[in-house]
N, C-alpha and C positions, 0 to 999 in steps of 0.2 A: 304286751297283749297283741298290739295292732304287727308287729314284724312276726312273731311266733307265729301269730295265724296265717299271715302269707304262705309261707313255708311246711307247716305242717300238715296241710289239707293233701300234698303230693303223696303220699305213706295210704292214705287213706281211700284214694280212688277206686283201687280194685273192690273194698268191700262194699262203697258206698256204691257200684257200679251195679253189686251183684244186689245190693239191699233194695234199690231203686230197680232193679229189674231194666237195668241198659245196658248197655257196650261201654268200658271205658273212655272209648274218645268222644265219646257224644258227653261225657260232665268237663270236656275240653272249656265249654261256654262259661263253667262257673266257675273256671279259675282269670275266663278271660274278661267276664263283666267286670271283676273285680279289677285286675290292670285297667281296663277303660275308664273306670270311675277314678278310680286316684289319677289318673292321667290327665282327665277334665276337669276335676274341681281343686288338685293342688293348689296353678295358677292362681283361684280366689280367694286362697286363705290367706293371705295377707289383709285382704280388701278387705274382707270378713274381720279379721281383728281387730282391723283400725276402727270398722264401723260400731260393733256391738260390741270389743271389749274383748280382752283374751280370756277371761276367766269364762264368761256366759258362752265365746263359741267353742271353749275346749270342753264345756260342761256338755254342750249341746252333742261334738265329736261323740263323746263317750256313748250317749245315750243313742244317739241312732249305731253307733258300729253295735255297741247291746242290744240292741233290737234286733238287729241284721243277723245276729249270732243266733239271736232265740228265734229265729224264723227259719235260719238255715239248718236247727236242730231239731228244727219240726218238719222240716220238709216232705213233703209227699211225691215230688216230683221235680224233675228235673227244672219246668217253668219258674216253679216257688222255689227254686233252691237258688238260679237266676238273679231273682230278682232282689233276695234275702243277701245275695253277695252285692250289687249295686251298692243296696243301703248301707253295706260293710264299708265298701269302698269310699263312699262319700263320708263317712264318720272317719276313718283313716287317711284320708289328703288331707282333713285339717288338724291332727294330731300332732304330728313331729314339728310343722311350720308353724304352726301356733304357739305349742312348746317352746319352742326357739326364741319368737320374739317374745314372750316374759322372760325368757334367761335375760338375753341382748339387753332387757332394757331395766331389769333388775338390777343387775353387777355392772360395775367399772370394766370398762377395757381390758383393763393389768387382771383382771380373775375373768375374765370370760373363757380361756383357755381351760382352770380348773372346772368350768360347770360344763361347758363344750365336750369333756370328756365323761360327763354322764350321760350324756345325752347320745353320745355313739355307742356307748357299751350293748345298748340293746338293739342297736340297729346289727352289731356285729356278730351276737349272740344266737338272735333270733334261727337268723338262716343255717345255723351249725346244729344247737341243739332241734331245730323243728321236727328234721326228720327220727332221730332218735324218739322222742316224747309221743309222735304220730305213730310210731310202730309200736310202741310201747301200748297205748292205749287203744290203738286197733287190734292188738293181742290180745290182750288182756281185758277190754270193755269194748264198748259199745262206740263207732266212730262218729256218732252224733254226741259223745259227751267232748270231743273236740271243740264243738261248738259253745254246747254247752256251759265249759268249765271256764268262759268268759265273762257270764254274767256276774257272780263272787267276783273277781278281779273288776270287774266295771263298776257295782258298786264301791267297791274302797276306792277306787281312782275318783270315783266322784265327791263320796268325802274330802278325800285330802285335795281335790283342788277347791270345794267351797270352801277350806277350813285355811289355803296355806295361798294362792294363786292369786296374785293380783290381779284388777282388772284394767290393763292398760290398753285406750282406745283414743282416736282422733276427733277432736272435735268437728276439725275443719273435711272430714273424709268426703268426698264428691261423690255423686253416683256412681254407680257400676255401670263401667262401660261394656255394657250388653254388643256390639256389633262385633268390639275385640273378644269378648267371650264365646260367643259362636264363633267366629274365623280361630280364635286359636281352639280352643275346646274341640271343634268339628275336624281342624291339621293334625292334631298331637293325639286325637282319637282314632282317627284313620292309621296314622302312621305307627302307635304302638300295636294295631292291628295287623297292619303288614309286618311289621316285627316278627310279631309272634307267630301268624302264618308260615314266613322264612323259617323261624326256625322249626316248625312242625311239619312243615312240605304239604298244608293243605289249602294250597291256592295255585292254582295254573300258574306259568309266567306270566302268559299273557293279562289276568286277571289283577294278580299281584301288582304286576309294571305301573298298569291306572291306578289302583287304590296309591300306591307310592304317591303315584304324578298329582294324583289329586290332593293329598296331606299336604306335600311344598308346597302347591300353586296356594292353598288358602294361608299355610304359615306365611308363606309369602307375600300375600294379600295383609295379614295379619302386620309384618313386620314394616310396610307401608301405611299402613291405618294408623298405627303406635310412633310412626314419626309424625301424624298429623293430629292426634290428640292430645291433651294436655295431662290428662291421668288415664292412659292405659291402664289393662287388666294386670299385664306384665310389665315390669318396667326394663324393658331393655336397655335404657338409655345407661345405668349402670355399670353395664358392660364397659363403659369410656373409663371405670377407674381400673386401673392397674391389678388390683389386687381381686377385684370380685371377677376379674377377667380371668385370671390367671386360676381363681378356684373353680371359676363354671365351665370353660372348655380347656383348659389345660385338666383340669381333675375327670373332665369328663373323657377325654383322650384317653388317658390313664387308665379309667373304670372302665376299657374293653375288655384289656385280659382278666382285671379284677373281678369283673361282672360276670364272665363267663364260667370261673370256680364254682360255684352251687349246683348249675349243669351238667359240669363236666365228672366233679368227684363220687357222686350217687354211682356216674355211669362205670366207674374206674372201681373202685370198690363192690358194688353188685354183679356187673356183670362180668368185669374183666379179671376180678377176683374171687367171687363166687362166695363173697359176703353176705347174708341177710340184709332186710334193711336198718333194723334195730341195732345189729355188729356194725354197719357200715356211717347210722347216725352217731354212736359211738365215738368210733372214731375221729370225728369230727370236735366233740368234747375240749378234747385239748385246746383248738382254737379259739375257743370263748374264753379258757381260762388263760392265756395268752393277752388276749384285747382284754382283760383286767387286769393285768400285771402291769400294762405298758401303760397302760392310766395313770401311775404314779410318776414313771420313768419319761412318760412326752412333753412333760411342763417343764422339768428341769433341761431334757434334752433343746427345744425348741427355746428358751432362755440360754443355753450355752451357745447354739451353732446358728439361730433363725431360720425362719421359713425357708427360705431359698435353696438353704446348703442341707438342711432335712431333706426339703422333699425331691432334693435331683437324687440325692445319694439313696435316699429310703424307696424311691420308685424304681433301681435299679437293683437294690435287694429283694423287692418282690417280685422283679422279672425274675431275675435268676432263681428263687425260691418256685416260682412256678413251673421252672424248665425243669429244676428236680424231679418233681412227680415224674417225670418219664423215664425216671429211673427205678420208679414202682415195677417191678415183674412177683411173680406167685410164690419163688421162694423167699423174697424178700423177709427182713423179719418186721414184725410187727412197730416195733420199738424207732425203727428207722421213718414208718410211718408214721407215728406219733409223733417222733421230730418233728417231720415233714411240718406238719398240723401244727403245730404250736408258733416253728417259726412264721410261719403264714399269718395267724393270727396275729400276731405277735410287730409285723412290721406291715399289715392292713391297718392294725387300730391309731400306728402312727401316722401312717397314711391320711387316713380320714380323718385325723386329729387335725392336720394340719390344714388339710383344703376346706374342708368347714368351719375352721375357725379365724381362717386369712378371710371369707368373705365380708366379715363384719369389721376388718380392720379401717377402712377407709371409709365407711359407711354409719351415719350420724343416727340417731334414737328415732327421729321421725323417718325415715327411711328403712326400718329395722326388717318392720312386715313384708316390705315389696321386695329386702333382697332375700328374706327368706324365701316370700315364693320362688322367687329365682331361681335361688339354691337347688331346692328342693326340687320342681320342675326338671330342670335338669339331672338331677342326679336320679330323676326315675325314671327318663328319658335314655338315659346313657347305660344303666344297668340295665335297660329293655334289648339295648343294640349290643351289650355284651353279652348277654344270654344267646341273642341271634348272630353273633359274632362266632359265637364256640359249637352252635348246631349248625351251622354253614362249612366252619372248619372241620367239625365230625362227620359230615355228611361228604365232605370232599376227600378226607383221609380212610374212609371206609367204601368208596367207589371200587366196584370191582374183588372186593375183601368177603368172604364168606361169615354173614356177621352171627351167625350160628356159633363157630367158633370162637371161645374166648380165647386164645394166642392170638389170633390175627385181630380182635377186636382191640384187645392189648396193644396190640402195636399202633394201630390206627390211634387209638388215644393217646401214644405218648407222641407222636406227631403235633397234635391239637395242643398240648403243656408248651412244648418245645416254639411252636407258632406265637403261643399269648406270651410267653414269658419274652420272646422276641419284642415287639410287639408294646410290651409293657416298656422294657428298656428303655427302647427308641422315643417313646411316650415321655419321657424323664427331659429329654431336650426343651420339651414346653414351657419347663420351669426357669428358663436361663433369663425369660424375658423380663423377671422379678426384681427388684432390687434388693442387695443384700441385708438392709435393712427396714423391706415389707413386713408388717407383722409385729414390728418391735413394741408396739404399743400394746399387742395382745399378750405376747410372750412373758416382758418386763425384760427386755433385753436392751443393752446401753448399745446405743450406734447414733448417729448422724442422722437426720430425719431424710428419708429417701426424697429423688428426683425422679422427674416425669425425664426420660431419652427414653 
């Protein structure tokens, strides 16, 4: 529910543009509230679970992102539709990281890998089938029942977590360090804001430059405060083990070229091939059913090879899969792209199998929440900069390009594949710093228990 509606709201803005009586880029704010709010309150969902309990804050997730839907399906104006995504936003930062820590601390080590792969299917899913289902239903109904067709799904998810979720909470949990929460909340809101500016070209340099400068200076502030506290918002200290290092910014390295796909393919298909959006979400199809096939085949793959030797070699098949796309031209056949799709999917679900499920290898049950926000933090952070990675490289390869024309737009986007798949490759070196038997406890793979060099 919570990924699907990220994604499927883009399909829909012309009509809700025309129904709300604005301009397109003026409903820019209600795709952006929503990044800002998952952006600021990820970070506390650990805190949150430890304090109240995973069962009571996931109950709670549901119910405000349900609200936020039934608000933003009644919207009358652009303010209320605003503010309807906020409350979405804060119901979906503690969804996926809450989720996680009942997995983590549900299962043994040795099957965290098999439930780890439920848990990505939909984050995989989401961003392929969205645009299809948004066109679909902007066609054929009314684009407020987008909103609407959340509430049914929220009720059953709320059932099935009173009936099936456990409630695992900290006794010992310490207050909420509120000074870390504004310095980092007030960095990582700024700075998804500059993000997304970059990549939309609606900030001066000069404007953009400060808002940057000011996100570090308080992350910055932030990452000093959390060496002097004793339970931080965030717990970076984390970072010292081997393996949650290697999944937070070595996967986030990674997630440039990977992040910038959902960007890029809408614009490669619509406009460079003169798709619909509903043919073009389509197409995309394949790749979800990819990131389900590979669910079976990553458990035993990652027990045969381990982490290490998966994700140098598997991050270098999705560079090179990405550089393919630039070999998309108009008489291309279809079937080619379909490939295209599937293999994609197909070696991202192992992708994120692995970096998500390495961070909880070194990392004990009472820790579980803090490196999910982590995780999570980051990885919405990094898929902010790959989004803004691939509009900077489009924006650079389309200089001077008559972007009227789709051949010359064409060409300009197989530049932008050719860059991230680069890009991606080179990203694969991060993984060298692992030991070949990281992971083995998650996997069920026999080796030697690894060394700190």
């Amino acid at each position: 529910m919570e990924h699907l509606d990220s994604t499927v709201l883009n399909t829909a803005i012309p009509a809700m543009a025309e129904s709300l009586r604005v301009q397109p880029l003026a409903l820019r704010s209600v795709s952006m509230s929503y990044m800002l709010a998952l952006a600021v309150f990820i970070p506390i969902s650990g805190w949150m679970a430890d304090r109240f309990g995973t069962r009571r804050v996931f109950m709670g997730a549901i119910a405000i992102f349900a609200l936020g839907s039934l608000l933003c399906g009644i919207s009358v104006g652009v303010p209320m539709m605003v503010c309807a995504r906020l409350l979405q936003g804060i119901g979906g930062a503690m969804m996926t990281p809450v989720g996680r820590v009942a997995l983590v601390r549900s299962f043994p080590r040795s099957e965290l890998l098999r439930m780890t792969n439920y848990v990505i299917i939909p984050a995989l899913i989401g961003p392929m089938v969205g645009p299809f289902i948004g066109g679909l239903i902007v066609h054929w109904l009314h684009w407020r029942v987008i909103f609407l067709i959340n509430l049914p799904l929220a009720l059953f998810g709320l059932w099935m977590v009173r009936r099936y979720m456990p409630n695992y909470f900290d006794e010992e949990t310490p207050r909420l360090d509120h000074t870390g929460f504004v310095l980092f909340g007030a960095g990582i809101a700024l700075l998804s804001y500059a993000l997304q500016a970059l990549g939309d070209h609606t900030l001066a340099a000069g404007r953009l430059s400060l808002v940057t400068a000011i996100s570090l200076l308080l992350l910055a502030a932030y990452g000093w405060h959390s060496r002097r506290t004793h339970k931080p918002v965030l717990s970076l200290w984390l970072l010292q083990r081997r393996t949650v290092r290697a999944s937070v910014i070595a996967g986030g390295v990674s997630r440039l070229g990977i992040g910038g796909m959902p960007f890029v393919l809408p614009l490669l298909y619509q406009i460079g091939l003169g798709y619909t959006p509903w043919q073009a979400g389509l197409l995309m199809i394949p790749n979800a059913g990819a990131a389900i096939l590979m669910k079976a085949a990553s458990t035993r793959l990652l027990a045969r090879f381990g982490h290490r030797r998966i994700l140098i070699s598997n991050t270098v098949f999705v560079g090179i899969i990405i550089g393919l796309f630039a070999l998309i031209t108009p008489g291309i056949s279809v079937w080619w792209i379909i490939t295209l799709s599937f293999m994609q999917g197909f070696f991202i679900s192992m992708q994120f199998t692995g970096i998500n499920s390495l961070v909880y290898a070194e990392v004990e049950d009472r820790d579980a929440a803090k490196a999910s926000s982590l995780a999570s933090t980051a990885q919405q952070l990094t898929f902010s900069f790959g989004t803004a990675f691939a509009a900077l490289l489009a924006g650079w390869f389309l200089a001077g390009r008559n972007q009227s024309d789709a051949a010359e737009f064409l060409n300009a986007l197989h530049g932008v594949f050719i860059t991230m798949g680069l890009v991606t490759i080179i990203s694969s070196l991060c993984y060298l710093r692992l030991h070949p038997n990281d992971g083995n406890n998650i996997s069920g793979r026999a080796g030697e228990a690894p060394r700190d060099y």
